[in-house]
N, C-alpha and C positions, 0 to 999 in steps of 0.2 A: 469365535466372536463372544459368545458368552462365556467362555474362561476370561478371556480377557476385560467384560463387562464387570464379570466380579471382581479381580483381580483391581483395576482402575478404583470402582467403588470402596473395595477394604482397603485398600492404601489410602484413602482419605478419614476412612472412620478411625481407621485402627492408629493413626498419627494424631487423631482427636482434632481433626477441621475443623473449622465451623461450614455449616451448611450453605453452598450456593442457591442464594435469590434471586430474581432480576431474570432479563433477556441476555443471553450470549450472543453478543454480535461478535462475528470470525473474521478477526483481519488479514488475509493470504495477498500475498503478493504475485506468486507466479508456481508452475509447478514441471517438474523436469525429470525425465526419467533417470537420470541420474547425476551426480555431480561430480565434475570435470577437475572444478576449481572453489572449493566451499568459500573462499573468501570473495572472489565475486557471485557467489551465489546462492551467498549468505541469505537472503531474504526469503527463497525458494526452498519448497517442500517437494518431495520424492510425490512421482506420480502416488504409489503405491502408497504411502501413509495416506495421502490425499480421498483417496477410495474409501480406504479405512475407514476416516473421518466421517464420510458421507454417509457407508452404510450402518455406521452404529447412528448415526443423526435420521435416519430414517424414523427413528422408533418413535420420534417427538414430532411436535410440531415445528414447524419450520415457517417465520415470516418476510417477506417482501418487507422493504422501508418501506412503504405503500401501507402496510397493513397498521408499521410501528405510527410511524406519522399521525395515523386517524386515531391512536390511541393515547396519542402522550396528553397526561394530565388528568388520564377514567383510572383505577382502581384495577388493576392486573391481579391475578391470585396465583399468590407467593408459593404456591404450593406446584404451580405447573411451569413444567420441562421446555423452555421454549429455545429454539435456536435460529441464525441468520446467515447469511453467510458474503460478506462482500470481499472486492479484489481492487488493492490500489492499482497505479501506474498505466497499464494496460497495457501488458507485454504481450505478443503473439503467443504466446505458451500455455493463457488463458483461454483458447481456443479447445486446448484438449480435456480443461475443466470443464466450460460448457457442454462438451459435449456427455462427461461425468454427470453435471449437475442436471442435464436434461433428462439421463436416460433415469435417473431418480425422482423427478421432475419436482426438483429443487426450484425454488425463487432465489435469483441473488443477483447483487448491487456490482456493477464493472469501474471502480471511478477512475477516471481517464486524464491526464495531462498533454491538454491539447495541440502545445505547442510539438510534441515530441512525436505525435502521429505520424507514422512511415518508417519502414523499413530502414531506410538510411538515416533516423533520428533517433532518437534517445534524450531520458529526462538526466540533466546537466551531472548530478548524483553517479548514475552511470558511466556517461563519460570519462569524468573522474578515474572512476572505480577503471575502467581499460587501460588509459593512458598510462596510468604509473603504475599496474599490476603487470600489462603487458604488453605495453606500448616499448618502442625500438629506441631507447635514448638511455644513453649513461649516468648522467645526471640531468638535473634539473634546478635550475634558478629562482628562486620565487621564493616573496616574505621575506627578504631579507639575508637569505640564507642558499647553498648550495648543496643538493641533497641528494646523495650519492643513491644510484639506482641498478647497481651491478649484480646484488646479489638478491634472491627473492625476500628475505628476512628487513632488508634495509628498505625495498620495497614497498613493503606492508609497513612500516613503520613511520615513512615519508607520506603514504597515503593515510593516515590513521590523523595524522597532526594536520596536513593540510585539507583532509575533508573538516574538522572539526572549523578550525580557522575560515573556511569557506563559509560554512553553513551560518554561521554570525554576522556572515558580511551583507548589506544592501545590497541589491539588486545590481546598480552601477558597476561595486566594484568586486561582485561575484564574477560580473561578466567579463571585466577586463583581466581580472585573476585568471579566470577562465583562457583568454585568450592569449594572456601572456605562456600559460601550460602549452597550449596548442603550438604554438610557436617554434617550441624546442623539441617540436616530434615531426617525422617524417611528412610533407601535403599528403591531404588524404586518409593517415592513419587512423581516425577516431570510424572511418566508413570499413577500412581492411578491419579493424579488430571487431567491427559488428557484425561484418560477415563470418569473421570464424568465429563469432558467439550468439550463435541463431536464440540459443538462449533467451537472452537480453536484447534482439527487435522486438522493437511495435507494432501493435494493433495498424492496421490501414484504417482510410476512413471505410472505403466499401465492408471491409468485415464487423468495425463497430455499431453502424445501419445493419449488416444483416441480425448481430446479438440483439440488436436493439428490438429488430422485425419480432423475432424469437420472441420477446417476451420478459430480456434485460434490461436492469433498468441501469442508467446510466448515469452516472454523478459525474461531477468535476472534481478532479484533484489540481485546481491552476492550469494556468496557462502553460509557465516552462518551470513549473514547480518552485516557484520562488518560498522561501519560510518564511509565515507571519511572528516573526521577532518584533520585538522590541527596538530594533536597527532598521528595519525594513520602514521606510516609509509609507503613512498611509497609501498613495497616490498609486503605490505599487502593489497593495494589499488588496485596494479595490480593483483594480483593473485586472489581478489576476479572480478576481472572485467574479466579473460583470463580462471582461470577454470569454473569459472559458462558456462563462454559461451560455453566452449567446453564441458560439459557434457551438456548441454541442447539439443545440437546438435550432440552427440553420440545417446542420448534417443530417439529423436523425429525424427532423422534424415532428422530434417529441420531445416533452417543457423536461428542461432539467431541473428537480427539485430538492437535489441532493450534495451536500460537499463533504471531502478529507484534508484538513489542514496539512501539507506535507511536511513532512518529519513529526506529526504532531502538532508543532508546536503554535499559540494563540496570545493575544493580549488581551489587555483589561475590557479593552472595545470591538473585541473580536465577535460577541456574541449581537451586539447592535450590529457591524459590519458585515456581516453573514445574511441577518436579517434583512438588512434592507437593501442588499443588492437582490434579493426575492427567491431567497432557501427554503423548503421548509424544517430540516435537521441540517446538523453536521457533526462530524466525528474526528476524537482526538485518537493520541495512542496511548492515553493514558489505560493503564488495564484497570478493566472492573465491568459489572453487568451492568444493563440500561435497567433503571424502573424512569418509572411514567411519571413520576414527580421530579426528575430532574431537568437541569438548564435544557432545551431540543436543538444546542447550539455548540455544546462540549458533552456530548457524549461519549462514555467511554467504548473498548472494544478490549476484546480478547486476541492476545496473539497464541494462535493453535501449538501445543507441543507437537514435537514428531512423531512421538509412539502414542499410540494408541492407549496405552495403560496411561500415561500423561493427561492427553486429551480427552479421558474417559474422567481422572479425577479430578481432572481441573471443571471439568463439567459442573461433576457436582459437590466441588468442595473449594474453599477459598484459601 
């Protein structure tokens, strides 16, 4: 650990960084002991860097958004080490983190997409990502176009243009896109392909009450993860920010005070919208450190490298 302490460190001096200021918020999505299929499980880190992570993060301080919250807008000193650590989505695979971030007894943020809660659900993203990686159909019809799915290279490249296309569309006609997909795959298939991708299930509600019991704190990542674009309508923007919260806090029957834009992405009136559906932060994906004078509404985060020498210089160096 400390070869590689130093190691991480002089790879940032000796490349002439400049110095990391600010709070690292850690943005991890899920973590799997090994990978199957890197393209659907692209988001995911090896249990084992994961550990990594934690035990060089021991040395520092580590805060709860609880702790950040009550300080945004005092005077932080630039000079101390601080780190955080939250988890979008809420995949069942975060079960094996907690149990990681407990036995180090870590503070960290779960944010959850409500709609997508159970075993047999998944955030739409997902979906996605099964049907046309490896879902049972030849082709596929959709946008205008017919897009040949026989070989795994043609595969990836059908889903690369049609996620993108997806994620710009309103809410209406994400979902009928959506189910125009469904349509041309076997009934049932988006359930077959979760079950051979334990991976990629969800949190239940009874296991996100028990994180919660533990000591987790719980955000909202939306309802069925809809993206606050510019195309998205308000009506659909608030209602993913006002039901999530209130069923996260019917379940757990503790105040949710936390959001993740999913995919990032936010508009001009995102940071009033946040607000006054009754936040107290929320986080983009933009990368960079949190100080205490910035918006508590578009805060950035760090996305972790996988090695250790990575995630040791990006620590401390920009």
């Amino acid at each position: 650990m400390l070869i590689e302490i130093s190691h991480g460190f002089l790879s940032g001096f000796l490349k002439k960084l400049q110095c990391q200021t600010g709070i690292n918020i850690f943005s991890y999505h899920g973590i799997v002991p090994s990978q199957s299929d890197k393209r659907l499980q692209r988001n995911f880190h090896l249990v084992s860097n994961f550990q990594s992570h934690i035990r060089f993060l021991k040395y520092f301080r580590n805060l709860s958004l609880e702790e950040l919250s009550g300080n945004m807008g005092s005077p932080w000193p630039l000079n101390q080490r601080i780190g955080a650590i939250t988890f979008d989505d809420g995949y069942a695979n975060n079960l094996k983190a907690a149990e990681i971030l407990k036995r180090y007894h870590f503070p960290w943020t779960l944010f959850v997409s409500t709609g997508a809660v159970g075993r047999d659900k998944s955030i739409w993203t997902v979906e996605l990502s099964l049907l046309l990686l490896q879902g049972e159909a030849t082709h596929l019809e959709v946008l205008d176009k017919i897009w040949n799915l026989n070989m795994r290279e043609a595969k990836e490249a059908a889903f690369q243009t049609i996620r993108y296309a997806m994620k710009a569309m309103p809410d209406l006609e994400r979902r009928q896109t959506l189910e125009i997909i469904r349509s041309q795959f076997p009934k049932g298939e988006t359930k077959r392909l979760l079950e051979k991708s334990p991976s990629l299930q969800m949190l239940t509600w009874n296991e996100i009450r028990q994180l919660a019991n533990d000591g987790v704190e719980i955000g909202s990542h939306g309802v069925d993860h809809e993206i606050h674009h510019g195309n998205q309508p308000f009506e659909v923007r608030r209602r993913e920010l006002v039901e999530s919260k209130k069923e996260i806090e019917k379940q757990t029957g503790k105040p949710c005070r936390f959001f993740t834009y999913p995919n990032g992405n936010f508009v001009k009136s995102s940071p009033e919208e946040v607000r006054d559906a009754g936040y107290e932060l929320a986080f983009t994906t933009e990368q960079g450190t949190v100080t205490t004078d910035l918006n508590p509404y578009l805060l950035p985060r760090l996305e972790p490298s996988d090695s250790l020498k990575k995630f040791i210089r990006n620590f401390y160096w920009k």
